[in-house]
N, C-alpha and C positions, 0 to 999 in steps of 0.2 A: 597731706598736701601732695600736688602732682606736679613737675615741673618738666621741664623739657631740657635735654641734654644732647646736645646736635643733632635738632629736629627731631631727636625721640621721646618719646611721653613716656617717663619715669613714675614709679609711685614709691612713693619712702623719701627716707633718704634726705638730704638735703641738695641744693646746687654746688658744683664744687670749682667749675670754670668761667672763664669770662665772658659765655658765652649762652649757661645756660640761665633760667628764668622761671621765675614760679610763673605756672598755667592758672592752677584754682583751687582755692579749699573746696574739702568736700567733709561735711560733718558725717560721724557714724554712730550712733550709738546703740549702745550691746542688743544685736536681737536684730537692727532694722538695717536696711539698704541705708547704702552714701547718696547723698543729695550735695548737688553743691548748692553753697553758700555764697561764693563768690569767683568770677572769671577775671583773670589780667590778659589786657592786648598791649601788647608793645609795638613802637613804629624807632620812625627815623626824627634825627633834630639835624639843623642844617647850624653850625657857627662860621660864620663867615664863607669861605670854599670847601669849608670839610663838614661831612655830612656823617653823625654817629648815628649805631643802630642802638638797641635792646633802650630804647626810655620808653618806659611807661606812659601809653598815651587813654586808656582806660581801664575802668572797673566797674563790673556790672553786678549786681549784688542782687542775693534771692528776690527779695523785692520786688526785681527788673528795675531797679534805679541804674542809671549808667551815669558814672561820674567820670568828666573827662579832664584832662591836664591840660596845660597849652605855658609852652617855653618858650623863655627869650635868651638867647646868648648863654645857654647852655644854662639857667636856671628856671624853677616854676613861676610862672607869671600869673596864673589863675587855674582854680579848680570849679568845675562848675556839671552841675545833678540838673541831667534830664536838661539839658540846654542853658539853663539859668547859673547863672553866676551866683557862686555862692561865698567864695575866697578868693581876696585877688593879694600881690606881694608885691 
């Protein structure tokens, strides 16, 4: 897995502050190059006047499916692949 650690792209390891974020798996198996399997984009949520960063706002998977979040009041309100709603809460 690769993550980022105040804007630096780390490999190993896990996140250890508030700050950093998984980037993307990357599968490997013995013998072959890493491929990712999956990309995370984070953005900004807005509650009321205060506006938080690092929420997960997609993930694009080998595929090229991209499933996106979409929040209300600092909870998930619907998950939806490739534009289409697929989970709503």
């Amino acid at each position: 897995m690769h993550y980022s650690k105040n804007g630096t792209m780390n490999t190993y390891g896990y996140p250890t502050g508030q700050n950093d974020r998984l980037e993307c798996i990357k599968l490997k198996n013995s013998g072959q190059n890493a491929f990712v399997v999956a990309t995370f984009t984070y953005g900004t949520h807005t509650i009321g006047s205060t506006t938080i960063s690092n929420y997960l706002s997609s993930i694009k998977d080998y595929s090229d499916n991209t499933y996106s979040f979409e929040y209300g009041h600092g909870k998930l309100l619907s998950v939806k692949r490739n534009g289409a709603v697929i989970a709503t809460y």
